[in-house]
C-alpha positions as CSV (number, residue, x, y, z in Angstrom):
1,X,112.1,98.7,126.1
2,X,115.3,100.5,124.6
3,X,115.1,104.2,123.5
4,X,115.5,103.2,119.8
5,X,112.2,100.6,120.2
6,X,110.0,103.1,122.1
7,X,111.1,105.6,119.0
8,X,110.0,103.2,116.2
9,X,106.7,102.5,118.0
10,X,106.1,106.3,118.1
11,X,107.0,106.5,114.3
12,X,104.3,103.5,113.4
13,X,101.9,104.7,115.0
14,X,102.2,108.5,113.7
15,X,102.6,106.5,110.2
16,X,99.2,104.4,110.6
17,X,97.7,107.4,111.8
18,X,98.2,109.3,108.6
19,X,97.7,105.8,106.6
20,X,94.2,105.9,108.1
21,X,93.4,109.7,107.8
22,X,94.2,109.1,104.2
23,X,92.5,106.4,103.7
24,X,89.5,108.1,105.3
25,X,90.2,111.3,103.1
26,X,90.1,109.0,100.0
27,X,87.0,107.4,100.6
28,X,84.5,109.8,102.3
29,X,85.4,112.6,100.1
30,X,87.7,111.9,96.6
31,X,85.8,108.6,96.3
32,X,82.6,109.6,96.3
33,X,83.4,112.7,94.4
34,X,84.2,110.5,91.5
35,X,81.7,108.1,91.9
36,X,78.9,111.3,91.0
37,X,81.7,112.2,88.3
38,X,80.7,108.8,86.7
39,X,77.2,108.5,86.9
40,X,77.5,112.2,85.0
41,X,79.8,110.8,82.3
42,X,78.3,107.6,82.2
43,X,74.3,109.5,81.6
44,X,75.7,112.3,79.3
45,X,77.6,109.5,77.2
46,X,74.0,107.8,76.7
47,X,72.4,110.4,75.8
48,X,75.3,111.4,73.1
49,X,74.5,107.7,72.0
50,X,70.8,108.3,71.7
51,X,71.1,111.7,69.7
52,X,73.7,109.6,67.2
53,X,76.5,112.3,68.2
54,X,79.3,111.7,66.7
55,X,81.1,112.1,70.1
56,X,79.4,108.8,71.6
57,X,81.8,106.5,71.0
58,X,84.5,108.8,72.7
59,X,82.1,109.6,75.6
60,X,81.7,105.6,76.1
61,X,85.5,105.3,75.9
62,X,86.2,107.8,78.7
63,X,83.7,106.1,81.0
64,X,85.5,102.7,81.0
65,X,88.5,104.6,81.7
66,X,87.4,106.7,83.7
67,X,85.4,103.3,85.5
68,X,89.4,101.8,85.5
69,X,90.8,104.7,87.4
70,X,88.5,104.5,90.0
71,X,89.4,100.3,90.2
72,X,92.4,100.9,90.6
73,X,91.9,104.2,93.3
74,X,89.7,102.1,95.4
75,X,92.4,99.3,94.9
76,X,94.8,101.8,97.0
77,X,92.3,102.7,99.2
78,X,92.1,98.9,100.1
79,X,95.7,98.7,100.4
80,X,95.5,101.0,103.5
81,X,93.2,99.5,105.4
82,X,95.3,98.0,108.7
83,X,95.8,94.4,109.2
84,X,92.5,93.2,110.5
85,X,91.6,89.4,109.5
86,X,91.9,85.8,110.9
87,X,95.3,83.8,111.0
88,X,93.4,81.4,108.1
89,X,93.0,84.5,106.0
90,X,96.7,85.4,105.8
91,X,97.1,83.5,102.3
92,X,93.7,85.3,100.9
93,X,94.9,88.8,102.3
94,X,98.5,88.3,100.7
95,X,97.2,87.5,97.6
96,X,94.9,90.3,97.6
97,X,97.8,92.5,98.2
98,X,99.9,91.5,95.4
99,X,97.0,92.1,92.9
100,X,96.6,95.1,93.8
101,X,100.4,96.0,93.4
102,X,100.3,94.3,90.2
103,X,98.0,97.3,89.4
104,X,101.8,98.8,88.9
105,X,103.8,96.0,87.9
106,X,104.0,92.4,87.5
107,X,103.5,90.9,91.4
108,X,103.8,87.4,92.1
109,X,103.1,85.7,96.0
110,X,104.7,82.2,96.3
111,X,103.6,80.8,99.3
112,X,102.8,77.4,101.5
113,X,98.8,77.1,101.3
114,X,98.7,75.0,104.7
115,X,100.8,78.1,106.5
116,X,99.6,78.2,109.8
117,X,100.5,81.1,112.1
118,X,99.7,83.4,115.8
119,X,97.4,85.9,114.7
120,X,100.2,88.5,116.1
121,X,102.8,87.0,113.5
122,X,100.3,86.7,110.4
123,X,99.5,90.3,110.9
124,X,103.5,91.1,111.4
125,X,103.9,89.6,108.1
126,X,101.4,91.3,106.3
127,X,102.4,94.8,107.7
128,X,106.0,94.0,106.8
129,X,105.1,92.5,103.3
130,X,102.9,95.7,102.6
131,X,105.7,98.2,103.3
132,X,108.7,96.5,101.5
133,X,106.0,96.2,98.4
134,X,105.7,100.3,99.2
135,X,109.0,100.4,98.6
136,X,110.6,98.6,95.7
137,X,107.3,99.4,93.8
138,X,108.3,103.0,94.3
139,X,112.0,102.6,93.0
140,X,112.1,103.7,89.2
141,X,113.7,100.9,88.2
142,X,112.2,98.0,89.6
143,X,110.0,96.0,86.6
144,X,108.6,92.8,88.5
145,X,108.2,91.5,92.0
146,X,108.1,87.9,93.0
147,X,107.1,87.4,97.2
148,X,108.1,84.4,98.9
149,X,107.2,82.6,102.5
150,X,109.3,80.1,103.7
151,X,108.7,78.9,107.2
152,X,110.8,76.5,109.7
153,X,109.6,75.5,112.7
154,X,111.1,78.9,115.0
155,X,111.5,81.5,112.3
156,X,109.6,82.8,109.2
157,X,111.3,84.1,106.2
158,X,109.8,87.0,104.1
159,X,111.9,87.4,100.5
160,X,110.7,90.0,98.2
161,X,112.7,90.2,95.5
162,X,112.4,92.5,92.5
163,X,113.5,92.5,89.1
164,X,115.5,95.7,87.8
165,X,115.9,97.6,84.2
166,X,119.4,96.1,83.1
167,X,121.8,98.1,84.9
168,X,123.3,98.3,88.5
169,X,120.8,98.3,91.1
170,X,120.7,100.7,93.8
171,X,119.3,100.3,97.4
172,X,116.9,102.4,99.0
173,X,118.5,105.5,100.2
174,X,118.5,104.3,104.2
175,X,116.6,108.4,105.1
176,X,113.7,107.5,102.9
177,X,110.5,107.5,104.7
178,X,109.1,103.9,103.2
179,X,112.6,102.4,104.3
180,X,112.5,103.6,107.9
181,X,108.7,102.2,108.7
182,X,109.8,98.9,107.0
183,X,112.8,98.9,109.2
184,X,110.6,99.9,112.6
185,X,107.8,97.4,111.6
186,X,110.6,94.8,111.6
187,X,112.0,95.4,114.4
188,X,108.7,95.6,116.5
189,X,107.8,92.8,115.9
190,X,111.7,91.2,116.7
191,X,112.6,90.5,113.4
192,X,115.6,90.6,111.2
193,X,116.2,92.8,108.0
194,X,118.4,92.5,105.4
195,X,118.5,94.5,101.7
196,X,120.9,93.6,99.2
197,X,121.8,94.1,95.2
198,X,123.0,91.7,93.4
199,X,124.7,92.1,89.5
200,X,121.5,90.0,87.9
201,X,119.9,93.0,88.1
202,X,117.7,92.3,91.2
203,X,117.1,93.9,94.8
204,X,116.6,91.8,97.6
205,X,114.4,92.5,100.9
206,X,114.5,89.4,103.5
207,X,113.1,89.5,106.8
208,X,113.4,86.8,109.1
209,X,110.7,86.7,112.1
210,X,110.4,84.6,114.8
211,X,107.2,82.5,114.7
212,X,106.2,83.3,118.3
213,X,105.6,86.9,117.3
C-alpha cells in the first residue's frame, strides 16, 4: 500500500466517522426534538380550529410545512446511513438516493435493471455516486442532475452529469472537502476519475471501476 492510499483510507474513515456521528446527532436528538415540536403544533392548531380562531387556518398551514421540513430532514438523515444492502438492492438504493437529492434539484438515475455486481463493487458505486451527488448538488450553479451506469464486462462506468445556469461552468475547486473524499473513495476502491466542463453549460464527473472491486 503506497503512502498516498494508506492516507485516503485514513481520510474515509475520519469522514464516515463524522458522517455517522451526525447522523446519530440528527436522529437521537434534532429529530426527535421536532417530532414533539409537531405533535405541539399539530394539537394547538386543532384546538385554534375548534375555538373558530381565526388563526386556524394558518396554524394548519405551518404544520404541513412544518410536517415537509421534517420529510425532507429525515430524507438527509437517510442519506448518511453507510452502504449496507444486498448486490440485488443496488438499483432500489440508487434510486432512493436520487430522490432524495431531487429534494434539491431535479435528479434523474438511468440505469441497466438486470445490473449484476460483487457486493464490494455495488457498495463502491453507491459510496462514489453519493459523494459526487454531494458535490455538484453543492455547486451554486448546478440546476439538474442526470446519473448514468454503463457496464462492460471488466469495467463499470459512473457519469453524473449536471446541468449549469447559462454561463461558463467551473470545476470544483480540487482543496474542497466533498472533492477530496470523492477522489479517495475512487481510488480505494481502484477506480478512475475524471471531471470536466464543457461550453453546453454542463459539468461532468465519470468514474470508471473495475468490476472485480
Amino acid at each position: 500500500m503506497t503512502t498516498k492510499q494508506a492516507l485516503d483510507r485514513e481520510a474515509l474513515a475520519a469522514a464516515d466517522q463524522e458522517r455517522a456521528r451526525l447522523r446519530q446527532v440528527l436522529h437521537d436528538s434534532i429529530c426527535q426534538s421536532l417530532n414533539a415540536l409537531h405533535i405541539f403544533i399539530g394539537l394547538h392548531a386543532r384546538r385554534l380550529a375548534s375555538d373558530g380562531h381565526p388563526e386556524a387556518a394558518n396554524a394548519g398551514t405551518l404544520k404541513v410545512e412544518f410536517q415537509q421540513a421534517m420529510t425532507e430532514l429525515q430524507d438527509i438523515v437517510g442519506s448518511l446511513a453507510p452502504a449496507d444492502f444486498e448486490p440485488v438492492e443496488l438499483l432500489d438504493q440508487l434510486s432512493t438516493l436520487c430522490q432524495r437529492f431531487s429534494q434539491r434539484l431535479p435528479c434523474q438515475l438511468v440505469c441497466d435493471p438486470a445490473l449484476a455486481l460483487a457486493p464490494a463493487t455495488a457498495h463502491a458505486l453507491y459510496e462514489i455516486s453519493r459523494e459526487g451527488l454531494v458535490l455538484l448538488t453543492g455547486m451554486q450553479s448546478v440546476r439538474e442532475i442526470e446519473v448514468t451506469i454503463t457496464a462492460e464486462t471488466s469495467e463499470l462506468t459512473l457519469n453524473i452529469r449536471a446541468r449549469t445556469v447559462p454561463r461558463e461552468p467551473e470545476l470544483p475547486s480540487a482543496d474542497s472537502w466533498p472533492r477530496r473524499i470523492l477522489e479517495a473513495r475512487t481510488e480505494v476502491a481502484g477506480g478512475k476519475l475524471k471531471l470536466d466542463c464543457s461550453g453546453d453549460h454542463s459539468l461532468s464527473l465519470c468514474c470508471i471501476l473495475p468490476r472485480s472491486t
